[in-house]
N, C-alpha and C positions, 0 to 999 in steps of 0.2 A: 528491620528494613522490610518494606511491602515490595514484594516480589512478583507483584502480577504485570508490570510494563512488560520485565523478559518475557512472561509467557504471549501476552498480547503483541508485543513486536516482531519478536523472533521468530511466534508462530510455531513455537516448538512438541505443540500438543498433540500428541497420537489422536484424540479427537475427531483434529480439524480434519485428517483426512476421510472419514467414515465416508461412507454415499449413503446418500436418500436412494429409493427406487420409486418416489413418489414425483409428484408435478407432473400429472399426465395433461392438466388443464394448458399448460407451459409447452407440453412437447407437440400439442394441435396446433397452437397458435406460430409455433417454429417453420418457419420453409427452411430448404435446403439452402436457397441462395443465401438467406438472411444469413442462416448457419457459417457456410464459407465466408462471408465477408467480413462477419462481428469474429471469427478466429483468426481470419487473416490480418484485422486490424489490432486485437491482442498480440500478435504475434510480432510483429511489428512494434508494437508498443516493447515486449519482453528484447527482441533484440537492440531496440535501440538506447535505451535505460543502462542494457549492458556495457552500450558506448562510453555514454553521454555521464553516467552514476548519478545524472541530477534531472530530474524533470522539468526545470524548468525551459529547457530547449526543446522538448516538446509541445510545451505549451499551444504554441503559435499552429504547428505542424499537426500536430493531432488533437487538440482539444478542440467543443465547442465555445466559439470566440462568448467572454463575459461568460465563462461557467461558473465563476465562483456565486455570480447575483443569484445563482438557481438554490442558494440554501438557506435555511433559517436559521441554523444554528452549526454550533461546532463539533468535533467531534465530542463522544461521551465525555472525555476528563475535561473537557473544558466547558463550564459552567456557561447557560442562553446570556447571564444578566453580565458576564465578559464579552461572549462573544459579539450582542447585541454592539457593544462600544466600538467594536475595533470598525475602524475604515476598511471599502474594500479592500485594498492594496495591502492593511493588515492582515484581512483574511486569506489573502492571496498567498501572502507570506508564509503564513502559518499551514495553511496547507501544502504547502512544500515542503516547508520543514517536514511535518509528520510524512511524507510520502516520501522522501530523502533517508529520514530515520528507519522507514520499515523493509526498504531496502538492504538496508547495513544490518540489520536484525534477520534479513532473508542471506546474505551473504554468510554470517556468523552461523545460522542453523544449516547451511548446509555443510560451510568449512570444519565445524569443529566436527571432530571425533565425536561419533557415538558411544555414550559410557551412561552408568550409572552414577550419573552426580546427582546432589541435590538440588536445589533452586537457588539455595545461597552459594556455591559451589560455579555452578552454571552464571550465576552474575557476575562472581569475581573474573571467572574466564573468560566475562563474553567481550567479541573481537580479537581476543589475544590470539587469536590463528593468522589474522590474517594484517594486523595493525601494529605499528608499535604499541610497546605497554602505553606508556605516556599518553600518546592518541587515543588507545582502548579507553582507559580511565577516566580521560577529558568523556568520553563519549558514552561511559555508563551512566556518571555524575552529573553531567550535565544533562542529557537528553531525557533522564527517566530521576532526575532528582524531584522530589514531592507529588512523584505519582507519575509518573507517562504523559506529560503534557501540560499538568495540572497548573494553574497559574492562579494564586489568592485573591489579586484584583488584577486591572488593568493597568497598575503601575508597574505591577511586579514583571505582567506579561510586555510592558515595553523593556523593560530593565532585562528577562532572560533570553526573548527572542534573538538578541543579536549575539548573546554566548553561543547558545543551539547552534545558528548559522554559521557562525564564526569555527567548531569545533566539527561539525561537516564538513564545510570545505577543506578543513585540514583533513579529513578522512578520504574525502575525495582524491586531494592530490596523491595521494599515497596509495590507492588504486590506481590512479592514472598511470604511475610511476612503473609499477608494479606488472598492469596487465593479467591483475586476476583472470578476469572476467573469459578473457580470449583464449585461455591455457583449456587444452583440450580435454585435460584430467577435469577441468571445473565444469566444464559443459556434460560430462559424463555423470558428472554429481547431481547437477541441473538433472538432468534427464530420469534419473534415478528417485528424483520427489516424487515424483507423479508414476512411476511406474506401478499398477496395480491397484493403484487409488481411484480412476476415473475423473482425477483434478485437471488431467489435460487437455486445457480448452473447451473446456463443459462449457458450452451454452445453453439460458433461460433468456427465458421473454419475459417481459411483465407490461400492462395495461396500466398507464399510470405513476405518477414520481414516488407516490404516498405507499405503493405496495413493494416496492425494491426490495427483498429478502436481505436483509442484516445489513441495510444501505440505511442512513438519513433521508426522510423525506427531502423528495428536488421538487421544487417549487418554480410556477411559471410558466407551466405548460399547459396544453389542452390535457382534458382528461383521457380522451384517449391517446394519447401520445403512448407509441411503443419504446421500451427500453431493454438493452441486452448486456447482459451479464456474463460475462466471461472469467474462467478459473485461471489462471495461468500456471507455470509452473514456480516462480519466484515467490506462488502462495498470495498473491496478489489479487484481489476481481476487479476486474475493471468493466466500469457500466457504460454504457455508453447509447447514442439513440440515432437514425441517419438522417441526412443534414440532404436535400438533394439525392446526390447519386452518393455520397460518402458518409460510412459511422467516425462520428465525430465524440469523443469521449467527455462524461460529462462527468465521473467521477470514477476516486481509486480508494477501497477497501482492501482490508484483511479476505484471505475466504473462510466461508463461514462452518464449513469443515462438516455439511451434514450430506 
């Protein structure tokens, strides 16, 4: 069994939290205000997710309207000559899904117990803190079956996409239910990612879609177009660029833990 989706989803790697003390280029090009507002608008993004457990309700509310047309390609496990096929609305899709799944993988990394498992070890249990088994199982096998998204062609990606969807939303109800997120011991946990890491609410600037640090190229913009990157603490970055008077988000990563 390849075991690198837990690591990439869950974000479970001592790694990810190190700091750079570099990007001095990054920290000129930063104002203060730009600063409060690209954190307040993560921040915001982080509380609301905690709500909602699904992105898609944000979409409308915090996204830039047609963000998904700003990309050429999929994430890494999903091959250009797939992702090229799917309609917008499939890519829409699909990026939900993945931003739905790393969720649940931010949830699991902070719920389980810290031990020395191993990575086979760490798969079998993952979710099992906070899900029923049944659910956890649907949600290892199906979401991280053939690699972390990976889909052989476009038959297969119409064929597993609505398993994916379908084994979320059972995940979701079951938070709902439940009221993880709002238990004042899990906001303590939350709090405790980013304590001493400097992951919270790091902002960078970047000049440009093509330079975004461990983003995909966004495509569609002027070249100087500013964009800003935010760490949150659910281990999340969200980039985002301002639209008017408001930062409007234009895409959600892993953080890239340097």
């Amino acid at each position: 069994m390849k075991l690198r989706p837990i690591i990439v989803l869950c974000l479970l790697s001592i790694a990810m939290f190190m700091i750079n003390s570099g990007f001095p280029a990054e920290r000129e090009m930063l104002t203060k205000q730009e600063e409060r507002e690209a954190q307040q608008t993560a921040q915001r993004f982080v509380k609301r997710i905690q709500q909602t457990r699904d992105v898609v309700p944000l979409l409308d509310e915090m996204f830039l309207p047609d963000f998904i047309s700003h990309f050429v390609s999929g994430e890494e496990s999903v091959s250009p000559s797939i992702y090229s096929r799917l309609t917008p609305a499939e890519r829409l899709r699909l990026f939900v899904a993945q931003t739905n799944a790393a969720y649940m993988g931010t949830l699991d990394a902070i719920c389980t117990p810290d031990a020395n498992r191993s990575e086979e070890e760490r798969y079998r249990a993952a979710f099992e803190s906070f899900l029923p088994s049944s659910t956890a199982e649907k949600l290892r096998s199906t979401v991280w079956r053939n690699n972390e998204f990976q889909f052989s062609s476009y038959e297969d990606f119409q064929l597993r996409l609505p398993q994916i969807e379908k084994v979320l939303s059972e995940a979701r109800t079951h938070l709902v239910n439940q009221g993880l997120e709002q238990r004042p011991e899990f906001q303590r946990k939350l709090d405790d990612t980013v304590r001493g890491t400097g992951i919270n609410y790091r902002v960078r600037t970047y000049i440009g879609g093509n330079n975004i640090q461990d983003c995909e190229t966004i495509v569609g913009f002027p070249p100087s177009q500013r964009f800003f990157r935010v760490e949150t603490p659910l281990l999340l970055g969200v980039v985002m660029t301002k639209v008017g008077n408001a930062m409007r988000i234009v895409r959600v990563t892993a953080v890239d833990g340097d």
